[in-house]
C-alpha positions as a LaTeX table, in Angstrom:
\begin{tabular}{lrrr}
\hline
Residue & $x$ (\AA) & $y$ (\AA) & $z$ (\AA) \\
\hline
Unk1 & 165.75 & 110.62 & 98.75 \\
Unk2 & 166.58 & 114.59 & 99.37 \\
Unk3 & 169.39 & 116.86 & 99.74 \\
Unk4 & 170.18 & 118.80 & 102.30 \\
Unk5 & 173.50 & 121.13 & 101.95 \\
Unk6 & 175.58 & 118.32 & 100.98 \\
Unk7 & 173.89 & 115.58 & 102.69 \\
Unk8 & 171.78 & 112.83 & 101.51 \\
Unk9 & 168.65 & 111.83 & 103.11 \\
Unk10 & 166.54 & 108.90 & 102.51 \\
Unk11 & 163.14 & 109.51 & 103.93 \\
Unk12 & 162.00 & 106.67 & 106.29 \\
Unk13 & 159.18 & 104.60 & 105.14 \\
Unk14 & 159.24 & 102.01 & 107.71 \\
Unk15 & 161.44 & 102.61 & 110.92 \\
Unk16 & 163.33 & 99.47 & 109.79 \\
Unk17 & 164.74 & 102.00 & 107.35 \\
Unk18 & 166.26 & 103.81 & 110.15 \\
Unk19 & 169.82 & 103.07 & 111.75 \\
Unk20 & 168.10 & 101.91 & 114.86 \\
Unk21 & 168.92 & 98.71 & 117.65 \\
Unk22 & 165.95 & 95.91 & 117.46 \\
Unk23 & 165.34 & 96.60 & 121.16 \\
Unk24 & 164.28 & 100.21 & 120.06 \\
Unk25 & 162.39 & 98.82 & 116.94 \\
Unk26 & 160.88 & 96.76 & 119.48 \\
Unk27 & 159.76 & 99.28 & 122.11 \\
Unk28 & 158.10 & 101.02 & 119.17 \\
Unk29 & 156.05 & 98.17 & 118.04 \\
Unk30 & 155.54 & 97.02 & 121.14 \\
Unk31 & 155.11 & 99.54 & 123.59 \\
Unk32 & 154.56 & 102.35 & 121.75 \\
Unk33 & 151.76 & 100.49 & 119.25 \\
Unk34 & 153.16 & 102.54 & 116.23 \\
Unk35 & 152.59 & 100.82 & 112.52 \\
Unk36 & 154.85 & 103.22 & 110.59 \\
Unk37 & 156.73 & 106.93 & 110.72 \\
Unk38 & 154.79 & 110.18 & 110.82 \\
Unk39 & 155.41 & 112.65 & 107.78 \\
Unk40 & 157.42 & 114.78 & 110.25 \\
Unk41 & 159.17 & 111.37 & 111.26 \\
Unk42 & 159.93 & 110.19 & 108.30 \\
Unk43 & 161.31 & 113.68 & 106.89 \\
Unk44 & 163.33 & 114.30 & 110.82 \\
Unk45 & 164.30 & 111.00 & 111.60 \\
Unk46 & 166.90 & 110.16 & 108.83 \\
Unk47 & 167.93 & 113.93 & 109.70 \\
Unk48 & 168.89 & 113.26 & 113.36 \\
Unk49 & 170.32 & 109.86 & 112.79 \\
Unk50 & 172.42 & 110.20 & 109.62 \\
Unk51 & 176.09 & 110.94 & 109.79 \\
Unk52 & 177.44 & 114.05 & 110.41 \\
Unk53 & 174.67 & 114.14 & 112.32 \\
Unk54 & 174.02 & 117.86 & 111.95 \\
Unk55 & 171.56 & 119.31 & 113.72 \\
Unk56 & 168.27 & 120.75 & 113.37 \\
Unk57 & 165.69 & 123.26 & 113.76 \\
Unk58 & 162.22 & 121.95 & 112.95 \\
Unk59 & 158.57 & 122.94 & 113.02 \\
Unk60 & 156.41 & 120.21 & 113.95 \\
Unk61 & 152.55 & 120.53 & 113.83 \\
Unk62 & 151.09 & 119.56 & 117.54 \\
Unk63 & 150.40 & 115.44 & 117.49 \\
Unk64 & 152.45 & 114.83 & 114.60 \\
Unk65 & 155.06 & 112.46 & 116.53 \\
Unk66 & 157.52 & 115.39 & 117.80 \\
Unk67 & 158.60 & 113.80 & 120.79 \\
Unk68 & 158.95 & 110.44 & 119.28 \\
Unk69 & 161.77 & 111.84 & 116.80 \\
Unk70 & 163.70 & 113.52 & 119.33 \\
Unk71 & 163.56 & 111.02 & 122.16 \\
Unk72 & 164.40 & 107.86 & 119.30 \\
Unk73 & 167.54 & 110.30 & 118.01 \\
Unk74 & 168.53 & 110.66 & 121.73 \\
Unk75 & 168.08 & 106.60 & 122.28 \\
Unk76 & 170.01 & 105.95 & 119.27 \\
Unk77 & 173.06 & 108.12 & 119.77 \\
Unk78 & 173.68 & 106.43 & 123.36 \\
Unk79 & 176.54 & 103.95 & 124.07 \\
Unk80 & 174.53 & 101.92 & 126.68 \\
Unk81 & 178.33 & 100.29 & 128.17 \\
Unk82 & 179.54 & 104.27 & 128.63 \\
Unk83 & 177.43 & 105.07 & 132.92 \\
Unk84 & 178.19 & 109.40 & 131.65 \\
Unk85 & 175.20 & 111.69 & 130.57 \\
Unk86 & 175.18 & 111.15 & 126.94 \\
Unk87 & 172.10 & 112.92 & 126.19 \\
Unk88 & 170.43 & 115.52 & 127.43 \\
Unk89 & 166.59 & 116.95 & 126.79 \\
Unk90 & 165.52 & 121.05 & 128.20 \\
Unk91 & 161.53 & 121.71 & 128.41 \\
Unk92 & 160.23 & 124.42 & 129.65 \\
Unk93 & 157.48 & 122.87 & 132.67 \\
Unk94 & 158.23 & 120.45 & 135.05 \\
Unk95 & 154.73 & 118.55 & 133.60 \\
Unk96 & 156.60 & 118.18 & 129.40 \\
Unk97 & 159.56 & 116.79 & 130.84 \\
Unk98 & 157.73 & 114.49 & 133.02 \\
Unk99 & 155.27 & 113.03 & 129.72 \\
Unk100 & 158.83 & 113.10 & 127.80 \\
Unk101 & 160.28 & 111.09 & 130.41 \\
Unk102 & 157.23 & 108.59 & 130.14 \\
Unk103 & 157.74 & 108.51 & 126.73 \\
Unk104 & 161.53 & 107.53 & 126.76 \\
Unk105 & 160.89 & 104.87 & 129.49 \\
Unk106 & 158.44 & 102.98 & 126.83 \\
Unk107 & 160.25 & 103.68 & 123.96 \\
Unk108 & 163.85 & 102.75 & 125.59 \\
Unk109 & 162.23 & 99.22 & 127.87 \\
Unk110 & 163.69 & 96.97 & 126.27 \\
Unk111 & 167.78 & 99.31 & 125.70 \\
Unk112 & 168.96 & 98.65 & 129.44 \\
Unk113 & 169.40 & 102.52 & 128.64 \\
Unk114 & 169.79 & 104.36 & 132.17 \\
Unk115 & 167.27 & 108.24 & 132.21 \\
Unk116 & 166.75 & 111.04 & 134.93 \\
Unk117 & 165.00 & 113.33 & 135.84 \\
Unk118 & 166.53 & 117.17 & 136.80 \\
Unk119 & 163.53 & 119.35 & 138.17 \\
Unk120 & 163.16 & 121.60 & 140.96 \\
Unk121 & 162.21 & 119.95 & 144.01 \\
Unk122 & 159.84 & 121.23 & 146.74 \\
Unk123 & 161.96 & 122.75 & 150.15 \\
Unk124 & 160.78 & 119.35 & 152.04 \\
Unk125 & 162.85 & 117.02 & 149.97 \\
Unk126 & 165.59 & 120.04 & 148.13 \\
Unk127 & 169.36 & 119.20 & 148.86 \\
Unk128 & 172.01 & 121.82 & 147.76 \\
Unk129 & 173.08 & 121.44 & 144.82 \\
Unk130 & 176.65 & 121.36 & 145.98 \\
Unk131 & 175.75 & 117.98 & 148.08 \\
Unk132 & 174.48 & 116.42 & 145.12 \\
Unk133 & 176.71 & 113.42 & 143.54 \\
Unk134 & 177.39 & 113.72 & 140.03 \\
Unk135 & 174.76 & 112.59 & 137.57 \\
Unk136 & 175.79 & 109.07 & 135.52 \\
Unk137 & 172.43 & 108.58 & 134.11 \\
Unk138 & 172.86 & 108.00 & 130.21 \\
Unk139 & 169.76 & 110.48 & 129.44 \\
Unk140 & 168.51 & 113.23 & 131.52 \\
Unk141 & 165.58 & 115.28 & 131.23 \\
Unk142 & 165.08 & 118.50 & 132.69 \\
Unk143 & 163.94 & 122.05 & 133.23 \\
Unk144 & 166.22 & 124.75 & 132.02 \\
Unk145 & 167.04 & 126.43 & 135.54 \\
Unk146 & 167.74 & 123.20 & 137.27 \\
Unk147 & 169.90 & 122.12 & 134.30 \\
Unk148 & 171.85 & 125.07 & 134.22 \\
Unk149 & 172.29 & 124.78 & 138.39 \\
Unk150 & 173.54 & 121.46 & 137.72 \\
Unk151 & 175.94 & 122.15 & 134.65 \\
Unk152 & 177.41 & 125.25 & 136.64 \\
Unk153 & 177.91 & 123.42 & 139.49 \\
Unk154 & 179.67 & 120.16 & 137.82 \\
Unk155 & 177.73 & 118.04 & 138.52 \\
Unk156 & 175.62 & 117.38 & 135.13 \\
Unk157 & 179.33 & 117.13 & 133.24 \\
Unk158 & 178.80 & 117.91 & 129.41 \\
Unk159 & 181.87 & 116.30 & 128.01 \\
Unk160 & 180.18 & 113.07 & 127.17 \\
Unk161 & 176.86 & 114.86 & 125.19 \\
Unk162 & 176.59 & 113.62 & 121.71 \\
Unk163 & 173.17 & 115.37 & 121.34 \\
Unk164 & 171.20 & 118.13 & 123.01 \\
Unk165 & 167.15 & 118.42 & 122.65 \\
Unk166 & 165.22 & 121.56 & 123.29 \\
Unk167 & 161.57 & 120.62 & 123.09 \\
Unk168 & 158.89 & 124.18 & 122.81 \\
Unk169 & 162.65 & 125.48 & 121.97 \\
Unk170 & 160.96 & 128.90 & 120.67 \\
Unk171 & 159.84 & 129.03 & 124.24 \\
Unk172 & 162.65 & 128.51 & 125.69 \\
Unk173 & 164.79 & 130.77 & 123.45 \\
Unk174 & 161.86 & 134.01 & 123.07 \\
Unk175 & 162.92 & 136.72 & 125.03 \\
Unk176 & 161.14 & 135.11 & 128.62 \\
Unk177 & 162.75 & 133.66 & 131.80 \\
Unk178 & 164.26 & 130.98 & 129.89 \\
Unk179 & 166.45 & 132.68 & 127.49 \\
Unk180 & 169.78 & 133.09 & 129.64 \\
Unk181 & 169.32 & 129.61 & 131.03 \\
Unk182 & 169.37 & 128.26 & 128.13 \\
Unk183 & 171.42 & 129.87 & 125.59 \\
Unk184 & 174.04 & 129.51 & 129.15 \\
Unk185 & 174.01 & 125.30 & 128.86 \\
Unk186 & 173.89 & 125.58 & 124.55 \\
Unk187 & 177.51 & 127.54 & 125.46 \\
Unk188 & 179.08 & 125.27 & 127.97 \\
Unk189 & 177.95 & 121.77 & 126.05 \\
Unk190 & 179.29 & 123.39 & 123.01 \\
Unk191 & 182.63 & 124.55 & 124.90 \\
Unk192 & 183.35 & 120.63 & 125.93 \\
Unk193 & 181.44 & 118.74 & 123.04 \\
Unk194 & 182.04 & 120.80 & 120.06 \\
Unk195 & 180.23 & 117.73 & 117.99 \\
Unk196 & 177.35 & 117.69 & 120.11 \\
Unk197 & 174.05 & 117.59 & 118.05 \\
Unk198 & 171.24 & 120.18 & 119.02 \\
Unk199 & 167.64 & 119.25 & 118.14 \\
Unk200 & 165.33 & 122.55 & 118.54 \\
Unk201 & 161.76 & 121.34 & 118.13 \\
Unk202 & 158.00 & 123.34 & 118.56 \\
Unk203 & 155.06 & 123.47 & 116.88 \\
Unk204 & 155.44 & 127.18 & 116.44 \\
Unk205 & 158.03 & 129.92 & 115.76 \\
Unk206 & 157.06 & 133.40 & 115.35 \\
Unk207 & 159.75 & 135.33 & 112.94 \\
Unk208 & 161.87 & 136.95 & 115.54 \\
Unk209 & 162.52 & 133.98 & 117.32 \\
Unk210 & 163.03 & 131.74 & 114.43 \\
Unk211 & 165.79 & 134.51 & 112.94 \\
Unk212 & 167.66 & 134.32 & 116.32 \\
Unk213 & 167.47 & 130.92 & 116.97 \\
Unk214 & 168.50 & 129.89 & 113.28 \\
Unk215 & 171.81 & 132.49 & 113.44 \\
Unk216 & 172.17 & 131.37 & 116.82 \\
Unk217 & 172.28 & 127.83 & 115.80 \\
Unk218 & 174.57 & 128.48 & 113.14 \\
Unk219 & 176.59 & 130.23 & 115.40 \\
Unk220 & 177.04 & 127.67 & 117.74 \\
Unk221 & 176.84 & 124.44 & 115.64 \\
Unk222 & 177.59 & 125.35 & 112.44 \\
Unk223 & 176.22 & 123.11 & 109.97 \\
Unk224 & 172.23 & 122.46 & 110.43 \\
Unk225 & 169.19 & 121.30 & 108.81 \\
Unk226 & 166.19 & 123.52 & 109.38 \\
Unk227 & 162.29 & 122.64 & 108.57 \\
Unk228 & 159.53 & 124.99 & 109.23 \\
Unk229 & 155.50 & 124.49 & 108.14 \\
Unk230 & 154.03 & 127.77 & 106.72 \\
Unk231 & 151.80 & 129.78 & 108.67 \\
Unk232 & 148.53 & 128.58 & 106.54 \\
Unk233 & 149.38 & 125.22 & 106.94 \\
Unk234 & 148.94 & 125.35 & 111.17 \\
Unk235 & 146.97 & 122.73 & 111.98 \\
Unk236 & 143.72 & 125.15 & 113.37 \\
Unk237 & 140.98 & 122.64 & 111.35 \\
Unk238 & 140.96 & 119.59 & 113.31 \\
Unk239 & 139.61 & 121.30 & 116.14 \\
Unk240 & 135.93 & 123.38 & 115.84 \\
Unk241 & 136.56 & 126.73 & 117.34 \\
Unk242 & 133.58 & 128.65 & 118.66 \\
Unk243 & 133.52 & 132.37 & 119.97 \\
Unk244 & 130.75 & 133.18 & 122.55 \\
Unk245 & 130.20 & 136.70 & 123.11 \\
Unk246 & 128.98 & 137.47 & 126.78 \\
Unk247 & 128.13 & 140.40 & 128.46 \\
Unk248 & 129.99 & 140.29 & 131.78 \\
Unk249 & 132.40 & 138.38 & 133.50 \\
Unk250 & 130.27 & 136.35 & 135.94 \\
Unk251 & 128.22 & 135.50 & 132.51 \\
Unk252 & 131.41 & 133.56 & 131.69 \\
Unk253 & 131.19 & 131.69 & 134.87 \\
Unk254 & 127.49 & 131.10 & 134.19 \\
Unk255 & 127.86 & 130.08 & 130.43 \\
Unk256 & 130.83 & 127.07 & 132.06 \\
Unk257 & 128.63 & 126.25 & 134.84 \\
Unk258 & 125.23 & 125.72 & 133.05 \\
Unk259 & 126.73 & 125.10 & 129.32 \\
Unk260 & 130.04 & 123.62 & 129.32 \\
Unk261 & 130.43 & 121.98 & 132.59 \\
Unk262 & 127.00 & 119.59 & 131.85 \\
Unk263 & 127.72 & 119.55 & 127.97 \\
Unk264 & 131.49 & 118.57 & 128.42 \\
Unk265 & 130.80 & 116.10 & 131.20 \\
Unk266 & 129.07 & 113.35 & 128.49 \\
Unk267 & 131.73 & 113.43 & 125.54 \\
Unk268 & 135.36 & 113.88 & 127.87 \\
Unk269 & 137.41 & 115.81 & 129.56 \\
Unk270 & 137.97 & 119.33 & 129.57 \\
Unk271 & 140.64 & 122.09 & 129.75 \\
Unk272 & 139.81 & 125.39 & 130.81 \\
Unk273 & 142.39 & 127.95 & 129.87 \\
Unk274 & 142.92 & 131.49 & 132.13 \\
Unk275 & 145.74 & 133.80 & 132.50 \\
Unk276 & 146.56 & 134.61 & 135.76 \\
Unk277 & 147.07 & 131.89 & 138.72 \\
Unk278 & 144.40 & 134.56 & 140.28 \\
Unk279 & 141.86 & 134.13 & 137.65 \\
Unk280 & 142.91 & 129.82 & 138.08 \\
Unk281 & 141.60 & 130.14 & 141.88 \\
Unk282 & 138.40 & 132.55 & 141.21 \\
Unk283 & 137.31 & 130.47 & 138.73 \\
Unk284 & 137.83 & 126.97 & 140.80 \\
Unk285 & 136.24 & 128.28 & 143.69 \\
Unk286 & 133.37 & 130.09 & 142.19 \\
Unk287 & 132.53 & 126.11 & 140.65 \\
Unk288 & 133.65 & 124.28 & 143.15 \\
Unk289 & 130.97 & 126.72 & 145.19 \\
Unk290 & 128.06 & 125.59 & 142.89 \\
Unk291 & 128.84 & 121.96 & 143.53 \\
Unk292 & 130.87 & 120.84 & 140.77 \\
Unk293 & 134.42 & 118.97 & 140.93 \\
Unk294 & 137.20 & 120.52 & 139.14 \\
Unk295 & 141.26 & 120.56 & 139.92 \\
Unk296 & 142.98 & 123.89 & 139.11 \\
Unk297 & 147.10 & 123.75 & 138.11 \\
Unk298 & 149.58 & 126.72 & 137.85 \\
Unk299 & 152.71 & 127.59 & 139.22 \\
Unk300 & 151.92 & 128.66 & 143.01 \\
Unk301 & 151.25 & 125.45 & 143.62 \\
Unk302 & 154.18 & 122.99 & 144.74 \\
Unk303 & 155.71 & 120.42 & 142.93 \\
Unk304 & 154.20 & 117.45 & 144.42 \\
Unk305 & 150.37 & 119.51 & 144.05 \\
Unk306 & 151.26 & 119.65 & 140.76 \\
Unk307 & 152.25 & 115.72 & 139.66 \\
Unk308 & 149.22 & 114.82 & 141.90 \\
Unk309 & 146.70 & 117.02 & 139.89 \\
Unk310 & 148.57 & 115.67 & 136.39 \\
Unk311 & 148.38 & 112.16 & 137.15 \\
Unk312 & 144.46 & 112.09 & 138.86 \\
Unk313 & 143.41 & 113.78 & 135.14 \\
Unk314 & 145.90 & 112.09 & 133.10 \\
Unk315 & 143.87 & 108.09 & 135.10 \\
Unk316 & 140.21 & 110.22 & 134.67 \\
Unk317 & 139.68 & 110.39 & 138.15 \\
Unk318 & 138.68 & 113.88 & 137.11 \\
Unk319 & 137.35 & 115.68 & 134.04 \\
Unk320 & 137.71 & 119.42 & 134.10 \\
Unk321 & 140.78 & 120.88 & 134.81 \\
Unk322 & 141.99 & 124.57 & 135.29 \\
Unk323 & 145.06 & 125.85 & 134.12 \\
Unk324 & 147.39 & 128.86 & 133.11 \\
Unk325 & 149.43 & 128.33 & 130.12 \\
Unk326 & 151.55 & 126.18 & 132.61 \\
Unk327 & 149.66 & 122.77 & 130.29 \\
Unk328 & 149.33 & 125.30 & 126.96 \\
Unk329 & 152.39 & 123.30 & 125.34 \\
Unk330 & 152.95 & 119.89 & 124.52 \\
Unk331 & 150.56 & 118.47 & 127.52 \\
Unk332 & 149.24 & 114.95 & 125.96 \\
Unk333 & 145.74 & 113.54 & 126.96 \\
Unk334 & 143.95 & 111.75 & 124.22 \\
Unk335 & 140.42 & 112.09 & 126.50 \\
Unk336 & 140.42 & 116.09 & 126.16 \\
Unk337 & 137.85 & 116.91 & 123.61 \\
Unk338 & 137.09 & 120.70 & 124.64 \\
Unk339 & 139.35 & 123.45 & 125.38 \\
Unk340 & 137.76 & 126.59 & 126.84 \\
Unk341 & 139.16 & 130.07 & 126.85 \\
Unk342 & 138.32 & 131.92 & 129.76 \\
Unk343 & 140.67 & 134.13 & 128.83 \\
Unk344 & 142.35 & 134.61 & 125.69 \\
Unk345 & 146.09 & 134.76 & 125.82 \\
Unk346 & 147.90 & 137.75 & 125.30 \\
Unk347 & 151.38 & 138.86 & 124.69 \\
Unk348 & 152.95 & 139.66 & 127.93 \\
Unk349 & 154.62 & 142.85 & 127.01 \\
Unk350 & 150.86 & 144.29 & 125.59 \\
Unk351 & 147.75 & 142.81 & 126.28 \\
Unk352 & 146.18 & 144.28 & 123.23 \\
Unk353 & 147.83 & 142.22 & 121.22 \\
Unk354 & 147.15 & 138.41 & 120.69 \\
Unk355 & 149.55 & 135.46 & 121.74 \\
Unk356 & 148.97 & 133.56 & 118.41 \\
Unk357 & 151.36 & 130.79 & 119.94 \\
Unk358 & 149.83 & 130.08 & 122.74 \\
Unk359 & 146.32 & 129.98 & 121.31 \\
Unk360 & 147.36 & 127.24 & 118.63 \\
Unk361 & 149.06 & 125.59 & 121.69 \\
Unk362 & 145.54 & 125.78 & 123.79 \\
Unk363 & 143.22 & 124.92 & 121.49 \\
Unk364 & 145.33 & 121.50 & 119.94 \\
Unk365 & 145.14 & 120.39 & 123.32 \\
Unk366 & 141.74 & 119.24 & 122.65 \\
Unk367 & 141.26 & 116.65 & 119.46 \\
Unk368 & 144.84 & 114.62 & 120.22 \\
Unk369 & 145.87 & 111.44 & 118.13 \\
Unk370 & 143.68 & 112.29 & 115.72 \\
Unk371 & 140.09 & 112.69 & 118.01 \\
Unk372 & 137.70 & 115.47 & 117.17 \\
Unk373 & 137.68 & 118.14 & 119.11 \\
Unk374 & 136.03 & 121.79 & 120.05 \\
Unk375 & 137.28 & 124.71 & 121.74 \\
Unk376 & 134.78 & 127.63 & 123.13 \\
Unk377 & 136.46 & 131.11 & 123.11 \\
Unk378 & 134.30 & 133.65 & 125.74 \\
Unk379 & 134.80 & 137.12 & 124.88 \\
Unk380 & 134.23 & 139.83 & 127.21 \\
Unk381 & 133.72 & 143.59 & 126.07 \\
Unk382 & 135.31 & 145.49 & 123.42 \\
Unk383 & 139.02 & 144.34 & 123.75 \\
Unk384 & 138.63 & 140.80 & 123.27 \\
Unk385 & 136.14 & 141.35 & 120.46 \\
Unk386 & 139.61 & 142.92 & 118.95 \\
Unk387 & 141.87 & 140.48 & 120.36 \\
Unk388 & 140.14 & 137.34 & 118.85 \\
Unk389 & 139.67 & 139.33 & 115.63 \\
Unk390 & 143.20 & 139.52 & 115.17 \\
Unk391 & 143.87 & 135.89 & 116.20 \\
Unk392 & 141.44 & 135.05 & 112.97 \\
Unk393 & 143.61 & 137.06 & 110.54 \\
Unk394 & 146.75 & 136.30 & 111.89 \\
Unk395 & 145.88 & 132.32 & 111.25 \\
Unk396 & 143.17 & 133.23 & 108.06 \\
Unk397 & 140.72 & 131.24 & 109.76 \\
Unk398 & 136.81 & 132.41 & 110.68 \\
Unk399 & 136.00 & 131.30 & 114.38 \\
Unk400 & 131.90 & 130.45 & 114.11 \\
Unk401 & 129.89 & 132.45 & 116.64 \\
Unk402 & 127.52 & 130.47 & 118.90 \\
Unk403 & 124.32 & 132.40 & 118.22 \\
Unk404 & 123.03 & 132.44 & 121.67 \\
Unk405 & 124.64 & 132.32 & 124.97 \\
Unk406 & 121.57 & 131.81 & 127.01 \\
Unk407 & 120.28 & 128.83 & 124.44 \\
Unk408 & 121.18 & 125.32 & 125.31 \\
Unk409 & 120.21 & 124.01 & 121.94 \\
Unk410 & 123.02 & 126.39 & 120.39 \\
Unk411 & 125.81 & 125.09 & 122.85 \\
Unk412 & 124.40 & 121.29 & 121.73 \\
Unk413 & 124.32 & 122.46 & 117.65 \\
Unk414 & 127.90 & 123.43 & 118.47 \\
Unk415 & 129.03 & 120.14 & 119.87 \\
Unk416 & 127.39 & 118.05 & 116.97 \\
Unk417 & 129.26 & 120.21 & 114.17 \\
Unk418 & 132.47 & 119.23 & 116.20 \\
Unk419 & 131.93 & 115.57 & 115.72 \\
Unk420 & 131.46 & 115.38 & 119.57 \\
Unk421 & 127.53 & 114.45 & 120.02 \\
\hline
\end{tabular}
């Protein structure tokens, strides 16, 4: 048992130690193959489904069961005979609320338990918003400018919400295109259902956004619970990390083609990380031109481009993938073993200075569900020699240099030390 405020938690052993239906106890066991709670879902859980149900900021480490606590709170707070929007989940890419849609369908089979989606569609298939009839669907899932479209317009009504999920919340809430989106529908649900519970979950918060998003919180819903891992305890071991210092940029090109590309092909799939949707094309047709078969993502491309390159790497039809930071968060695909950093991220308001977030997003896309995994940094003159030096200090960890770029053998010594030959 532990206290929170004036609350008393009892910290879920077993999910049968949860307030839950049997049809959701079932769709655990069942279809989601799970033999007992995560830490984090053992500490969240009795959090999100205890009365007063207060809510909650938490930290969750990448893989630890995130989006099974929010999407089981959000199944267990619904009155299945009430046809109104009773819950309602914000991510930040069309792709995370697709997987947590996936996720809810399995976990909610066996509920009756209605869901929809609310992305942006392509022009083909778009119908005003105004035309639209109202949503009834029990749970929605959607991106935060399509949700706010649909709140302001009436048609997503909020008086029915009993509890409100932001998933990458310190995304969604950092000063970027989501902020006034979002903090807009946290306003209006809170105008009409004043008890609604707000779930804020992400692997990371950096301090500024965690200070605004706790007083904001506080704020708005008053009473909360709030859990947050300390920096050291990130979860950077699981994956190997590798930096390969190159001389020029088509070295990088060379070092994917005739390292990576014929390495990565035996032990999985691949990820290969750039930041610019220019960089995403360069690179896919500079390897596409030497024969091999990738599929690039990022956010030129249209919606249906997008599901269609998703779902071919999510079945294996294909095994290397470029992307911008459009798949950096929360993208789940147990067969991705190495990450690569063409590019290493950078803040967006001064690219001398590291995006620690989205780097511990990249590189825990590769070793999921427990897997081993390796992720190849390529550096490229003197600012990301700085860049990556201040991503080791910032997380305390030493990133091991491969010795060679040129040797094959090094590349191979690499991959054994990562568990993945």
């Amino acid at each position: 048992m532990f206290v929170t405020g004036d609350t008393v938690y009892t910290s879920a052993v077993r999910f049968e130690d949860l307030d839950v239906s049997p049809e959701l106890l079932r769709g655990l066991y069942v279809e989601m193959r799970f033999e007992r709670p995560s830490k984090i879902q053992s500490q969240t859980l009795p959090m999100i489904l205890t009365p007063p149900y207060k809510s909650l900021v938490a930290q969750a480490r990448n893989g630890s069961g995130k989006t099974t606590c929010f999407v089981l709170g959000m199944l267990s707070r619904v009155d299945p005979k009430l046809g109104a929007p009773q819950a309602l989940c914000i991510c930040p890419t069309r792709e995370l609320a697709i997987q947590n849609m996936e996720v809810l369908l399995k976990l909610g089979k066996y509920t009756g338990i209605t869901s929809e989606l609310a992305l942006p569609a392509d022009k083909a298939s778009y119908i005003p918003v105004a035309k639209r009839a109202p949503m009834t669907a029990q749970v929605i899932i959607g991106t935060p400018g399509t949700v706010n479209k649909l709140v302001a317009a009436k048609k997503l009504g909020t008086s029915f919400l009993k509890i409100l999920v932001f998933d990458e919340a310190d995304h969604m809430l950092a000063e970027s295109g989501f902020k006034e989106d979002s903090v807009r529908v946290m306003k209006e649900i809170v105008k009409w259902s004043p008890k609604c519970q707000a779930l804020l979950f992400s692997a990371t918060f950096n301090d500024t956004v965690q200070a605004f998003v706790s007083k904001f919180v506080q704020d708005l819903f008053q009473e909360y619970n709030e859990l947050y891992v300390k920096k050291e305890e990130l979860p950077l071991d699981p994956v190997k990390q590798y930096k390969v210092n190159l001389p020029d940029e088509l070295s990088k090109i060379m070092v994917i083609k005739d390292k990576i590309m014929d390495l990565g092909d035996k032990i999985g799939q691949t990820i290969i990380f750039v930041r610019t949707k220019e960089s995403a094309c360069m690179l896919h047709e500079a390897l596409v031109e030497y024969g091999y078969g990738v599929t690039t993502i990022h956010g030129n491309l249209t919606q249906e481009d997008r599901d269609k390159v998703v779902k071919e790497f999510k079945d294996g039809l294909t095994h290397v993938l470029i992307s911008t930071d459009l798949l950096a968060r929360g993208f789940d695909q147990s067969k991705v073993n190495l990450v690569v950093n063409y590019d290493l991220p950078v803040d967006a308001k001064n690219y001398s200075e590291p995006d620690n977030n989205a780097y511990l997003h990249r590189i825990c896309r590769a070793g999921r569900f427990g897997r081993k995994g390796a992720a190849f940094n390529l550096l490229c003159g003197d600012r990301d020699y700085m860049i990556m030096e201040k991503i080791e200090r910032h997380f305390n960890h030493s990133v091991t240099e491969v010795p060679s770029w040129t040797s094959d053998e090094d590349f191979k010594d690499a991959l054994r030390k990562a568990g993945l030959m």
